[in-house]
C-alpha positions as CSV (number, residue, x, y, z in Angstrom):
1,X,0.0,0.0,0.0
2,X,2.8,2.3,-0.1
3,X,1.5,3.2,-3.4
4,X,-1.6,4.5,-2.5
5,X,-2.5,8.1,-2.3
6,X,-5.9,8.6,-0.8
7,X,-7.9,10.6,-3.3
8,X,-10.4,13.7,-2.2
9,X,-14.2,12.9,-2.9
10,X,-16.8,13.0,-4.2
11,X,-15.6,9.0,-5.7
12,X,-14.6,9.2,-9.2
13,X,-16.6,6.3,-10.7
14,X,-20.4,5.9,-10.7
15,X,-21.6,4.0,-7.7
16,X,-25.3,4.1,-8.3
17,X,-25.3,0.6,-9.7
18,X,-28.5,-1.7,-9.6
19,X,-27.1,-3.7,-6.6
20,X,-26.5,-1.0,-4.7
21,X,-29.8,0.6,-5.6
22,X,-31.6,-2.4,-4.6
23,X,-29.5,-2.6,-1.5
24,X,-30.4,1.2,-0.9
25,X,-33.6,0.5,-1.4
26,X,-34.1,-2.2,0.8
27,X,-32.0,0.5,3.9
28,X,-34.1,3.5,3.3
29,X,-37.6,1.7,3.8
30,X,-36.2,-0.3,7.4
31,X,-34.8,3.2,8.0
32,X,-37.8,4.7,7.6
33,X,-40.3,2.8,9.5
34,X,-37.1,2.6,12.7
35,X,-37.7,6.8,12.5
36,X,-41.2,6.5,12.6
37,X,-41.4,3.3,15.3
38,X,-39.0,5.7,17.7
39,X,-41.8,8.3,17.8
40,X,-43.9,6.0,19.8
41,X,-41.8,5.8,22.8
42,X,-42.7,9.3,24.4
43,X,-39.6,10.6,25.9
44,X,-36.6,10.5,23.3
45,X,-34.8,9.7,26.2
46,X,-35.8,6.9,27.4
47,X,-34.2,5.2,23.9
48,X,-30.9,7.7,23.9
49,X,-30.0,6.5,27.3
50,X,-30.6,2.8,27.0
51,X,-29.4,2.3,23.2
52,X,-26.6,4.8,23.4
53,X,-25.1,2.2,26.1
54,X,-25.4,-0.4,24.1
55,X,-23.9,1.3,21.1
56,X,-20.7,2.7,23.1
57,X,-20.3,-0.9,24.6
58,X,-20.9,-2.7,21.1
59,X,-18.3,0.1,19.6
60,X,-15.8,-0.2,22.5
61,X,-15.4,-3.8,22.0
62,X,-14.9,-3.7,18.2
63,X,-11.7,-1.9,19.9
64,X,-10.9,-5.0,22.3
65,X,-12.6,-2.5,25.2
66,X,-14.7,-4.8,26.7
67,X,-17.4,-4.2,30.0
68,X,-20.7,-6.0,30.9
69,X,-23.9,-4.4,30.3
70,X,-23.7,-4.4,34.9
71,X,-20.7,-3.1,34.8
72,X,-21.7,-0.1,32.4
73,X,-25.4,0.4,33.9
74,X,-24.2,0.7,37.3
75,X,-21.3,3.2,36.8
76,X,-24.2,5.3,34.7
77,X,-25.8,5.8,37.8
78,X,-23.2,5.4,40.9
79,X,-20.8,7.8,42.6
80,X,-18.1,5.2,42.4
81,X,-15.2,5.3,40.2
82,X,-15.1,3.1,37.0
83,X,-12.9,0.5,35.8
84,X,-11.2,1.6,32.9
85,X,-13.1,-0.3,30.2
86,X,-16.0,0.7,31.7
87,X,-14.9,4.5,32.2
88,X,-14.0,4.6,27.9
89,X,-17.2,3.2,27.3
90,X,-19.1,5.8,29.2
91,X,-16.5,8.6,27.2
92,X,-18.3,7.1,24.1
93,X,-21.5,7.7,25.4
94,X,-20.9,11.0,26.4
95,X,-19.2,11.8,23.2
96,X,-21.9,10.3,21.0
97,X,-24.4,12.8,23.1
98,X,-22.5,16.1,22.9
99,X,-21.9,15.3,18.8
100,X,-26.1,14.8,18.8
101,X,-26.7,17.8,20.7
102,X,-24.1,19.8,18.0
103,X,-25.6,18.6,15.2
104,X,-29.4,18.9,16.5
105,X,-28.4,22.8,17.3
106,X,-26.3,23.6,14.3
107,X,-27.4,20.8,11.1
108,X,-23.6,21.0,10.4
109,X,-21.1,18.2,11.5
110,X,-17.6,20.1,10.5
111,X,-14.0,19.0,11.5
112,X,-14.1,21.2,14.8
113,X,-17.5,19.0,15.9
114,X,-15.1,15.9,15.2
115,X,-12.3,17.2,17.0
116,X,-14.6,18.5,19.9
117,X,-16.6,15.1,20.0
118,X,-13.2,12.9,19.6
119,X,-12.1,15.0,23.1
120,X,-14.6,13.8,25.0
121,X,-14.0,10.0,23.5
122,X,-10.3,10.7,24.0
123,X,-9.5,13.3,26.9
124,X,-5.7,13.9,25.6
125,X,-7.2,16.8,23.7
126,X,-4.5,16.3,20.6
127,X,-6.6,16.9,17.5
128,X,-5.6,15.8,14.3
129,X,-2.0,13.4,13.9
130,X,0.8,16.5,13.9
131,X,3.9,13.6,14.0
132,X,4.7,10.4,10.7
133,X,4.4,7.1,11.8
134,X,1.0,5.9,12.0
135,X,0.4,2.7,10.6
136,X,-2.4,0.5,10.4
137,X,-1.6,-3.0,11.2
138,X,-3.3,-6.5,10.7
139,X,-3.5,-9.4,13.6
140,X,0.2,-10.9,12.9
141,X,1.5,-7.3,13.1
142,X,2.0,-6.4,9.7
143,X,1.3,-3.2,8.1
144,X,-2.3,-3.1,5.7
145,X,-2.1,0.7,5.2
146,X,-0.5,3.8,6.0
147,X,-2.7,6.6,6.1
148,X,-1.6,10.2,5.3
149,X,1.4,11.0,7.3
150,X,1.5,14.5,7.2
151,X,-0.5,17.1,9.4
152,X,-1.4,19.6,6.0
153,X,-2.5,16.5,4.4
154,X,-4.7,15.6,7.1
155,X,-6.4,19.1,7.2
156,X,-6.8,19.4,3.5
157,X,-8.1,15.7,3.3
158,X,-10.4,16.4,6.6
159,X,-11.8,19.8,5.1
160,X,-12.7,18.6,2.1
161,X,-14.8,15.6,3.8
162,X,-16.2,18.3,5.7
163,X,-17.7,19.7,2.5
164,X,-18.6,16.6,1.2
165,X,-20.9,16.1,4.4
166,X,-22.2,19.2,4.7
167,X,-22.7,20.3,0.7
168,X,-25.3,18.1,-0.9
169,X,-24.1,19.8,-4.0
170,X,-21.0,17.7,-4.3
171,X,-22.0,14.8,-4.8
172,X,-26.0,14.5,-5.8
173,X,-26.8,10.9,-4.6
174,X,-28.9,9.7,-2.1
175,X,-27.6,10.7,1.5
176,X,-27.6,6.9,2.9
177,X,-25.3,5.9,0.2
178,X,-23.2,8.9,1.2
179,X,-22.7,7.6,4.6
180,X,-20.9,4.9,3.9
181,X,-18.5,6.8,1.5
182,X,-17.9,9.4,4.6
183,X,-16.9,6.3,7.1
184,X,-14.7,4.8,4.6
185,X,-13.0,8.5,3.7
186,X,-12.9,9.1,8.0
187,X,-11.5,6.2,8.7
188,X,-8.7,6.1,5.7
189,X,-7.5,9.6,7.0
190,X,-7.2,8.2,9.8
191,X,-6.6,11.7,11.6
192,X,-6.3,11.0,15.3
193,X,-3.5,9.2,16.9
194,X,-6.6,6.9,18.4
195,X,-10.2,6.2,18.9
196,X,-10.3,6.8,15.1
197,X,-13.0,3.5,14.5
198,X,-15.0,4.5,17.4
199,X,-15.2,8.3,16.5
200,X,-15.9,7.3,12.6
201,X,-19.2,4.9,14.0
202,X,-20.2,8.3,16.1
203,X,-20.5,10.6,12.5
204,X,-22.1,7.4,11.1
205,X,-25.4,8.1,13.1
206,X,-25.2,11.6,13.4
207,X,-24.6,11.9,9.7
208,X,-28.3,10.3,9.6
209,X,-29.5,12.6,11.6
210,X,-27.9,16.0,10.3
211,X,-29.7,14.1,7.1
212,X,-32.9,13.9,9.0
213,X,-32.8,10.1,7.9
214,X,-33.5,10.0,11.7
215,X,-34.9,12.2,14.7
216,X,-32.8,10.8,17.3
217,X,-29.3,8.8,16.9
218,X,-30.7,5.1,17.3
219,X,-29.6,3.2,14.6
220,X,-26.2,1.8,15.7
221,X,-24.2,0.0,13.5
222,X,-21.3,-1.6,15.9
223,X,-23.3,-5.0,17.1
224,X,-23.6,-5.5,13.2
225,X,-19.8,-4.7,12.5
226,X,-18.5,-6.4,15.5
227,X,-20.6,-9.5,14.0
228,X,-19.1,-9.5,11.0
229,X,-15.8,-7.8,11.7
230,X,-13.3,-9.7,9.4
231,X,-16.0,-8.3,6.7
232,X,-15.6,-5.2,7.9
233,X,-12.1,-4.4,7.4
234,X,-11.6,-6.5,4.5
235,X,-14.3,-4.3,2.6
236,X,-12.5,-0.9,3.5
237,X,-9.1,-2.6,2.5
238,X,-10.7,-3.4,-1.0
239,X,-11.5,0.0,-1.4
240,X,-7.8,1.0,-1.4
241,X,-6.7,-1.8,-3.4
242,X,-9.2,-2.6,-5.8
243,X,-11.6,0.4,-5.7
244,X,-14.2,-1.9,-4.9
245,X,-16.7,0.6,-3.3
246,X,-19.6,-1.4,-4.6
247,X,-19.5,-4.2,-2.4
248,X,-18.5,-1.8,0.4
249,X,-22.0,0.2,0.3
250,X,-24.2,-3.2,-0.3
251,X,-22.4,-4.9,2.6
252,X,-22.9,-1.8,5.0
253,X,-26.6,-0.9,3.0
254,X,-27.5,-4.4,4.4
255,X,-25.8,-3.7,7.8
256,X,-28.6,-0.4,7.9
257,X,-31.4,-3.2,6.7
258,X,-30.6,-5.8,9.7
259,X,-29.9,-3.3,12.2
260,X,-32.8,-0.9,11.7
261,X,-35.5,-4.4,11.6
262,X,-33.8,-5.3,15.5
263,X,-33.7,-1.8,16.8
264,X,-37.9,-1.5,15.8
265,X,-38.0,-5.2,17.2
266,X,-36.2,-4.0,20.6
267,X,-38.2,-0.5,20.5
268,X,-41.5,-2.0,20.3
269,X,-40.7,-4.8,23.4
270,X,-39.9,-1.9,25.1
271,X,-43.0,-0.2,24.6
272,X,-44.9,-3.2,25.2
273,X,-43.2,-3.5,28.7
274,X,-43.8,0.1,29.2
275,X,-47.5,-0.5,28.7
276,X,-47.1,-3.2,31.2
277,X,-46.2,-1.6,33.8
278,X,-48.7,1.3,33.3
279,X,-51.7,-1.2,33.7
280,X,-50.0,-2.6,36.6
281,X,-49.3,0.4,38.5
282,X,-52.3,2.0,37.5
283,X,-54.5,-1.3,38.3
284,X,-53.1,-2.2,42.3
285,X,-51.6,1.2,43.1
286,X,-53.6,4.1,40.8
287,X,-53.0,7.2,43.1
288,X,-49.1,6.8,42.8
289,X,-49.3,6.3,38.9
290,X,-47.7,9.1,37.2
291,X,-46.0,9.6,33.4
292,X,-42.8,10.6,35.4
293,X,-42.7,7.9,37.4
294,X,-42.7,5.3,34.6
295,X,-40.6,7.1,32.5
296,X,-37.8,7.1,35.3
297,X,-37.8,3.2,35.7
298,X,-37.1,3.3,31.4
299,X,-34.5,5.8,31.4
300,X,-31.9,3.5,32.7
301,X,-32.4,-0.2,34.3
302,X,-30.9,1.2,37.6
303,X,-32.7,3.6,39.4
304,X,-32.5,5.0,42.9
305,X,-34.1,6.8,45.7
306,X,-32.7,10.4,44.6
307,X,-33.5,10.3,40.9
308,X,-37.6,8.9,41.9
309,X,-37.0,12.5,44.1
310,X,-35.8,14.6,41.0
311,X,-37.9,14.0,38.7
312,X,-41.0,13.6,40.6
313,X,-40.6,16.4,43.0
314,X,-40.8,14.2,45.8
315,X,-40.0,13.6,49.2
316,X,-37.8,10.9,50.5
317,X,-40.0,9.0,52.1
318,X,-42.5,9.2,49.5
319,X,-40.2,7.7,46.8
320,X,-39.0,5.2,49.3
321,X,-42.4,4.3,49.6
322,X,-42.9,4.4,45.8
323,X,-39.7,2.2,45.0
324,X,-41.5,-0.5,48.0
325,X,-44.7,-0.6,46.4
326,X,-42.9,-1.4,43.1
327,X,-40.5,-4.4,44.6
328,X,-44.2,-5.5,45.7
329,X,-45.4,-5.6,42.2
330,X,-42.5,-7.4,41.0
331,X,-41.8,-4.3,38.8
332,X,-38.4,-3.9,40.4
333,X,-35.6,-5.6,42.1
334,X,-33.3,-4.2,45.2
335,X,-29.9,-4.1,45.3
336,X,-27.0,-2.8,47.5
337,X,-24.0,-2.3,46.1
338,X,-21.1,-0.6,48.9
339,X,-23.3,1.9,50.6
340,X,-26.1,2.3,48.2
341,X,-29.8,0.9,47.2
342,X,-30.1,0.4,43.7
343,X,-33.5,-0.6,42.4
344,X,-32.8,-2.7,38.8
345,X,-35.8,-2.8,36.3
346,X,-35.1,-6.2,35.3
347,X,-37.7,-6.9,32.7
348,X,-36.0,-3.7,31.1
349,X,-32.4,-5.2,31.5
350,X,-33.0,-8.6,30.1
351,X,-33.6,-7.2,26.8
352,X,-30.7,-5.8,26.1
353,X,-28.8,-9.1,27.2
C-alpha cells in the first residue's frame, strides 16, 4: 500500500449501480419505519440513554474494550469510580451525546465538531496526527495501510470531507449511500492518533441525523460490525486496493437493513413493557401512577431513591415508599452495592442481554 494516495471525494466512478440501488432501497424503507417506530416511545430519552449504552459498549469492544452491560449500567448511575473499560465506554456515550446535541443545534457536522466530540471519547485533547508514523496494522502485526502522514494532508483531506458532508451539492446521490463513503474517507485519514473506528461509527449516526434520515441517533451500526468484523475491514481494504466501493456500500446498506428491523424489534418490546407496567401500577396502586414515574424506571435499568426525588418532585420518604410498592409488584428488584440501594428494572435489563 505504499503506493496508495488517498484521493479527495466526491468517488470518481459511478456508484449508483442496480445492486447497490436495490441494497439502498431495501436500507431506506427499514430506516424509515425505525424513525417513525421511535416516535412511539414518548420521551426520546428513554431510547438515547438505553441504546446509546449499548452502542458505546458494542463500539468499545470492536476496539478490544470490553465491559458488561452491569458493569456499564451501574457506573451510569453510581458515585463510584469506574474501571477503565467501563470508564471509555461511558466517554463514548458521552461523546456520542455532545456530537447529537451539535448537530441537532447547528445541522452542520464540520472538522471542529469531530475534533470537539473525539475529546470527549479521547481526553488527551490532541486533534488531528501532527507527528509520521502511523500505521495500520493486521493481527500478525503487519502493516495493511499507511494513512496520510503528514499534518497539511490531514487538514486538507479532513476539510474537504467536511464539505462533502455538509454540501449536498457535491455529490447529488442519495444521502444513505453517502454515509458509507464518509466512514470509509474518515476512517482512511485516519486523523487522530486513536479512537479513530469509534469516533468514525459516532459521524455514522449523526450523519443520519444531520440528514434527518433520523430524529434521534438510534440506529447503531457496531453490534452488526463487530458480527461481522473480518468483513468489515476486508471491505475498506478493497477499497484502497481494488476500488471496490460497490460491495463496500451493499455490505454496510445491508448492515442499515438488519440493524434498523432489530432496533424497531427492541423498541416495540420496550414499549410493550412500558405498557405493562402502566396497567400494573395504574391497576393495584392508581394514586401513585404518574407519566414521570414510569418514564424514570425506562430511562436507565438502575434507578435509585434520589432520581424517583428529582424528577417527581418528591420527598424521600415518599419515593421510598414508591420504589416498596414497586418491589411488591415485581416491577423492580433491590440491590445494594457498597453503601447504596439500587432498584434494577429487570424486565428492562433482560432485553438488552
Amino acid at each position: 500500500m505504499e503506493n496508495f494516495e488517498l484521493q479527495k471525494l466526491p468517488p470518481r466512478q459511478d456508484i449508483e449501480t442496480k445492486l447497490v440501488l436495490r441494497a439502498l432501497n431495501n436500507a431506506s424503507r427499514a430506516l424509515a419505519e425505525l424513525k417513525g417506530e421511535a416516535k412511539t416511545i414518548p420521551n426520546e430519552i428513554i431510547l438515547i440513554n438505553t441504546l446509546g449504552l449499548q452502542e458505546a459498549k458494542d463500539s468499545s469492544a470492536i476496539e478490544n474494550i470490553v465491559t458488561t452491560n452491569d458493569e456499564l449500567f451501574l457506573a451510569d448511575v453510581a458515585d463510584t469510580i469506574a474501571n477503565i473499560a467501563t470508564k471509555e465506554v461511558q466517554n463514548y456515550s458521552k461523546a456520542l451525546k455532545q456530537g447529537f446535541e451539535l448537530v441537532r443545534k447547528h445541522h452542520l457536522l464540520t472538522s471542529n465538531n469531530i475534533v470537539e466530540i473525539h475529546g470527549e471519547l479521547e481526553p488527551n485533547k490532541k486533534g488531528f496526527r501532527k507527528l509520521p508514523g502511523t500505521a495500520l496494522k493486521n493481527s500478525a502485526g503487519e502493516t495493511v495501510y499507511t494513512p496520510p502522514q503528514h499534518y497539511d494532508t490531514i487538514v486538507d483531506l479532513m476539510s474537504n470531507l467536511e464539505l462533502y458532508i455538509n454540501d449536498s451539492d457535491l455529490h447529488d446521490i442519495d444521502p444513505l449511500l453517502k454515509m458509507p463513503i464518509i466512514h470509509y474517507q474518515f476512517e482512511s485519514i485516519h486523523p487522530f492518533y486513536d479512537g479513530n473506528g469509534r469516533t468514525g461509527r459516532i459521524i455514522n449516526i449523526l450523519y443520519l441525523v444531520q440528514q434527518q434520515l433520523l430524529d434521534i441517533p438510534v440506529l447503531y451500526l457496531s453490534k452488526y460490525i463487530i458480527q461481522n468484523k473480518a468483513e468489515y475491514y476486508r471491505h475498506l481494504q478493497n477499497i484502497r486496493t481494488n476500488n471496490d466501493y460497490e460491495n463496500w456500500l451493499i455490505w454496510l446498506l445491508n448492515g442499515v437493513t438488519e440493524t434498523s428491523k432489530s432496533t424497531i424489534e427492541l423498541i416495540q418490546k420496550i414499549k410493550l413493557l412500558m405498557e405493562q407496567y402502566i396497567e400494573k401500577i395504574k391497576e393495584t396502586y392508581p394514586k401513585m401512577y404518574s407519566k414521570d414515574l414510569v418514564e424514570n424506571l425506562f430511562k436507565h435499568p438502575y434507578t435509585k431513591i434520589e432520581f424517583i426525588m428529582n424528577d417527581l418532585q418528591v420527598s424521600k420518604p415518599t419515593a421510598m415508599d414508591y420504589l416498596n410498592k414497586l418491589i411488591k409488584l415485581d416491577l423492580l428488584k433491590k440491590e445494594k452495592r457498597w453503601k447504596t440501594n439500587y432498584y434494577i428494572n429487570e424486565q428492562l435489563y433482560e432485553l438488552f442481554l
